[in-house]
C-alpha atoms as one frame of an Amber mdcrd trajectory, in Angstrom:
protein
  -0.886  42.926  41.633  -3.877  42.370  44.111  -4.545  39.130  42.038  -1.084
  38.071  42.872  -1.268  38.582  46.309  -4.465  36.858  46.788  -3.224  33.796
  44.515   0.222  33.841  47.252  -2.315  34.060  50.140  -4.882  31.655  49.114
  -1.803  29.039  48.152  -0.484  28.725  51.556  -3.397  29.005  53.955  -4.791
  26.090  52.353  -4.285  22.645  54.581  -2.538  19.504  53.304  -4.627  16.633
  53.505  -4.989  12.808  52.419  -5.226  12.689  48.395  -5.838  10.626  46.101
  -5.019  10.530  42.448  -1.074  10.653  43.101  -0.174   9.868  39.770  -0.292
  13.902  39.265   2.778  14.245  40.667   4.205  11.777  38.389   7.207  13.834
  35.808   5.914  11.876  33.021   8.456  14.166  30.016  11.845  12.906  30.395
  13.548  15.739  30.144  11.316  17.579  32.888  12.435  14.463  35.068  15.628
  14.349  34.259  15.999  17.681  36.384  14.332  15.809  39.164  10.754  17.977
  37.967  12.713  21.387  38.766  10.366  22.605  35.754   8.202  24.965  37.084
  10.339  28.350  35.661  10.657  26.447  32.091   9.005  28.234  29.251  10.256
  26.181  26.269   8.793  22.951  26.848   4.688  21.939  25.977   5.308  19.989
  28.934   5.664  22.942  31.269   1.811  22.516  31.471   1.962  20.160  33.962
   4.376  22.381  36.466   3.296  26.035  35.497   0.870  26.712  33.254   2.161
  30.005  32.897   4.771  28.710  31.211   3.192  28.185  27.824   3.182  31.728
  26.855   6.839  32.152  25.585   6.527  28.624  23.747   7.240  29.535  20.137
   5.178  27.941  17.437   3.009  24.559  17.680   4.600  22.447  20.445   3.800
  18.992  20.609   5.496  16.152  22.810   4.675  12.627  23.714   6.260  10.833
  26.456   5.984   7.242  28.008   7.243   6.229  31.715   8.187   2.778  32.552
   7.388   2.329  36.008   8.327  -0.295  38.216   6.492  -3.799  37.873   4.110
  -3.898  34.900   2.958   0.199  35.723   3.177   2.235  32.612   2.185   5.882
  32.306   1.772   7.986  29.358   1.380  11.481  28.030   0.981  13.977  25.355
   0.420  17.710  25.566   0.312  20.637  22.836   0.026  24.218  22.460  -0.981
  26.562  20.504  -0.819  30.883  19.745  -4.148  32.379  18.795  -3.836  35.860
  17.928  -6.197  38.336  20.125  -7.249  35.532  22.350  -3.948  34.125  23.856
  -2.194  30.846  23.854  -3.932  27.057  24.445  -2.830  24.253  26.070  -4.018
  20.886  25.687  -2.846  17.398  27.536  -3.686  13.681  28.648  -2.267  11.489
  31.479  -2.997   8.396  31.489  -2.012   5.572  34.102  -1.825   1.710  33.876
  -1.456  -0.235  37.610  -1.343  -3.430  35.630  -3.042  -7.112  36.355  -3.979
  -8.145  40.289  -5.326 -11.322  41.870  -9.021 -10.719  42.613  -9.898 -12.834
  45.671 -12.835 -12.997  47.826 -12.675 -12.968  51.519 -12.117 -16.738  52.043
  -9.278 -16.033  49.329 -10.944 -17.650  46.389  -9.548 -16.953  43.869 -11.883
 -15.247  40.880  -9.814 -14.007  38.475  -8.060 -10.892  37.840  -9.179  -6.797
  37.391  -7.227  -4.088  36.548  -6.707  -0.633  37.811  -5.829   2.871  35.856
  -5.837   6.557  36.075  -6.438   9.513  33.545  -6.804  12.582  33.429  -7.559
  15.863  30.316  -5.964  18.691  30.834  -7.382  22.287  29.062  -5.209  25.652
  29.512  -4.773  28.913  28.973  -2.209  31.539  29.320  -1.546  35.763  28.008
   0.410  38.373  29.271  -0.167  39.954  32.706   1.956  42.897  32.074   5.610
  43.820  29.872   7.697  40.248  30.597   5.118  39.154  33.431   2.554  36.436
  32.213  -0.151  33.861  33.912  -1.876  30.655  33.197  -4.508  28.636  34.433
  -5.255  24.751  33.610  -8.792  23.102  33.999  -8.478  19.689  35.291 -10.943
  16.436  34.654  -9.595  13.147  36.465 -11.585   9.331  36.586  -9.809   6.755
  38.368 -11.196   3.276  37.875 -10.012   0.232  40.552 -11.888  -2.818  39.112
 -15.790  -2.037  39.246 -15.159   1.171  41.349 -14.370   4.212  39.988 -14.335
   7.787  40.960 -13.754  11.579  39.325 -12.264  14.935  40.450 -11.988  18.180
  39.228  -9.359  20.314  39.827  -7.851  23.970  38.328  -3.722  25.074  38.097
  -2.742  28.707  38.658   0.402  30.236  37.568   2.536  32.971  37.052   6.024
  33.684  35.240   8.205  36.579  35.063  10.817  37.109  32.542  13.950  38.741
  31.891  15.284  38.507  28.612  18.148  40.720  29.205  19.524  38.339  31.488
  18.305  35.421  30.568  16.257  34.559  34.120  13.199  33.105  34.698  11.154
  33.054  37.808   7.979  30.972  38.150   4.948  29.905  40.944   1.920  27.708
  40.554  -0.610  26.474  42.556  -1.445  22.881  41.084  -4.239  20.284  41.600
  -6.708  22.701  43.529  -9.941  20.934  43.726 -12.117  18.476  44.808 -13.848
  14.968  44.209 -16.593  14.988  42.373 -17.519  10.984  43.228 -15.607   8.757
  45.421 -15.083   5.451  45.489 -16.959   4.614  48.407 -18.338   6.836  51.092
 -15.253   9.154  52.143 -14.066  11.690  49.606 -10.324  12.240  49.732  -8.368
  15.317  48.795  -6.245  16.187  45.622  -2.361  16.459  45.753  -2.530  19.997
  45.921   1.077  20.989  45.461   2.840  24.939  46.099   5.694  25.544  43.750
   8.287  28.440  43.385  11.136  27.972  40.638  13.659  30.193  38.689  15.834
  29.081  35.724  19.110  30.675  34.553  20.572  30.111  30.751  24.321  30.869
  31.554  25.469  33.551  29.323  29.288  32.307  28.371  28.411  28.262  29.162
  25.885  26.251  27.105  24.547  25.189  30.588  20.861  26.107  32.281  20.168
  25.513  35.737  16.842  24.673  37.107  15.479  24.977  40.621  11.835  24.203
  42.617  10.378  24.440  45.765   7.721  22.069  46.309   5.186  21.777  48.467
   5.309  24.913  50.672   1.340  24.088  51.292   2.315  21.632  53.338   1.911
  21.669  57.283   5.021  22.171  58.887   6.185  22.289  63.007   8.569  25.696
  61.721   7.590  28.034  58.821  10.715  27.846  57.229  10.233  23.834  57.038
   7.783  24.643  54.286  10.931  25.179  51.848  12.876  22.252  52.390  11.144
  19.821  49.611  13.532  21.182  46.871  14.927  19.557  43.739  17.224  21.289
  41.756  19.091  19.919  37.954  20.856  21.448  35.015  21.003  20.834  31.274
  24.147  21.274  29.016  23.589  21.527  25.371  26.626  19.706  23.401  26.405
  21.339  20.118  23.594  21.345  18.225  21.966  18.054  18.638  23.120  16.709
  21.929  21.663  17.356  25.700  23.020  16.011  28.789  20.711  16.671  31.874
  20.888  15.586  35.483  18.687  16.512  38.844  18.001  15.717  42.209  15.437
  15.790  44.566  15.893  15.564  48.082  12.828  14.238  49.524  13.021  11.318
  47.072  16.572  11.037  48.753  14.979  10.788  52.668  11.923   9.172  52.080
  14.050   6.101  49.866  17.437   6.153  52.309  17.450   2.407  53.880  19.481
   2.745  57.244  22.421   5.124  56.595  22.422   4.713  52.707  20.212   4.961
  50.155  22.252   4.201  46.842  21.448   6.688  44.071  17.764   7.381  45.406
  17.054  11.083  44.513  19.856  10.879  41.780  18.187  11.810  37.836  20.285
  11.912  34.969  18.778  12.007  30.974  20.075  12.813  27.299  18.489  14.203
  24.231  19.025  13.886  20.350  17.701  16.327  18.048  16.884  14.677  14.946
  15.935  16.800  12.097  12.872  18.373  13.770  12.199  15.868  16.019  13.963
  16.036  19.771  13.992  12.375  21.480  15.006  11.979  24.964  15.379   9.651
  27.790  15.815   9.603  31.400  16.752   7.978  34.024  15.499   8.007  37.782
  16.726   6.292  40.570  14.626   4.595  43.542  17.437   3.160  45.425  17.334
   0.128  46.019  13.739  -0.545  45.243  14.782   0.050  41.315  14.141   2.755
  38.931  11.642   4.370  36.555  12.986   4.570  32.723  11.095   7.563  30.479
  10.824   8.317  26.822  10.081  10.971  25.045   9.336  12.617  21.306   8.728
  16.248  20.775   7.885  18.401  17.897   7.029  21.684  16.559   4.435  21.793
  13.442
């Protein structure tokens, strides 16, 4: 327990600051997004990784999943993450990100123009995850990121910390992570930016008489706030209902999304997620959909397997 409480204290004395590498916070799975990234109390999902890696340890066999985000413009974003039981050592995690920014106009200062360059993200992903006590487990993710913006590129490194507590009687789920806690390694130029270090606390509830789980997340409680209690108010929240045995309908939302896209008093379906899944043989395929408001939306799809 003193491991907890120095993870807790460690989490929220640490001070926001200017990041780079944003496409972290990116819900690349579509069903993660489709409940507006409320994933960080999931534990059947590979793709709980990316929110908790604590998460891993209930995962039942060989989890794999793929996913693909089409962003607005020409951006595209990718993913894939595994894991894996070993017996006496603990269960593995493995994952890739990978961002494309698309094609600009390279100019000069006198706005000649000299062609075009290209910019992109990616990052590897290595975890781990056991038992902390009966029903209580932790993880912990090593992070490797290289950004490239034409001829300039730069790397971080970063670790995830997380816990999850279950209970199975009840079927609730309780998780907190610590995620993108690091630094830059090499900048792009002379000032070295921060990571998107991001404070989460989730639970997760499978109804018992309604085929209907609920997901919730706080996010962000590192950040600086005028009033402590302001530190909780980033929260998205979404639910899944499974429609016999092959069907999934999911929706979420995510309040901050909601504020930060309003445009005067109205801001369409900004915060508003909503997603479906098929389960194909052994094969579950999904796709989401996330609105921006008015500036558009972000379309993701997904295949996931067990071997």
């Amino acid at each position: 327990m003193k491991k907890v409480f120095v993870l807790v204290l460690l989490s929220f004395t640490m001070l926001s600051a200017q990041s780079a590498y944003k496409f972290l916070r990116l819900d690349t799975s579509p069903r993660a997004a489709a409940v507006a990234g409320s994933f960080v109390a999931n534990n059947d999902d590979p793709n709980v990784m990316f929110y908790n890696p604590a998460g891993i340890n209930l995962l039942q066999g060989t989890p794999i999943s793929f996913s693909f985000l089409k962003h607005l413009e020409d951006i595209n974003s990718a993913s894939l993450a595994a894991s894996k039981d070993f017996e006496d050592i603990g269960k593995l995690s493995a994952a890739i990100q990978y961002i494309s920014y698309g094609s600009f106009v390279k100019a000069d200062e006198r706005g000649n123009n000299l062609g075009s360059f290209s910019a992109g993200d990616i990052a590897l992903t290595i975890g781990y995850g056991n038992e902390l006590d009966e029903n209580f487990y932790y993880g912990a993710n090593v992070k490797l990121i290289y950004s490239k913006i034409d001829e300039v590129s730069s790397t971080a490194a970063a670790i995830d910390l997380g816990l999850h507590y279950a209970f199975p009687e009840t079927n609730w789920n309780f998780g907190f992570s610590v995620l993108n806690l690091g630094a830059q390694v090499s900048s792009y130029f002379d000032t070295k930016e921060g990571l998107p270090l991001d404070v989460r606390f989730g639970l997760s509830k499978q109804l018992e008489n309604l085929p209907f789980k609920f997901f919730l997340s706080v996010n962000k409680m590192n950040q600086d706030q005028e009033k402590f209690l302001n530190r909780f108010s980033q929260v998205t929240f979404g639910g899944e209902f499974r429609l016999g045995q092959s069907l999934r309908l999911r929706f979420g939302y995510d309040n901050e999304k909601r504020k930060e896209l309003k445009v005067s008093s109205t801001g369409g379906l900004a915060g508003f997620n909503l997603g479906v899944g098929f389960i194909v043989k052994n094969y579950n395929i999904d796709y989401s959909f996330s609105s921006l408001g008015y500036i558009g939306a972000m379309h993701r799809f997904g295949i996931s397997t067990n071997l």
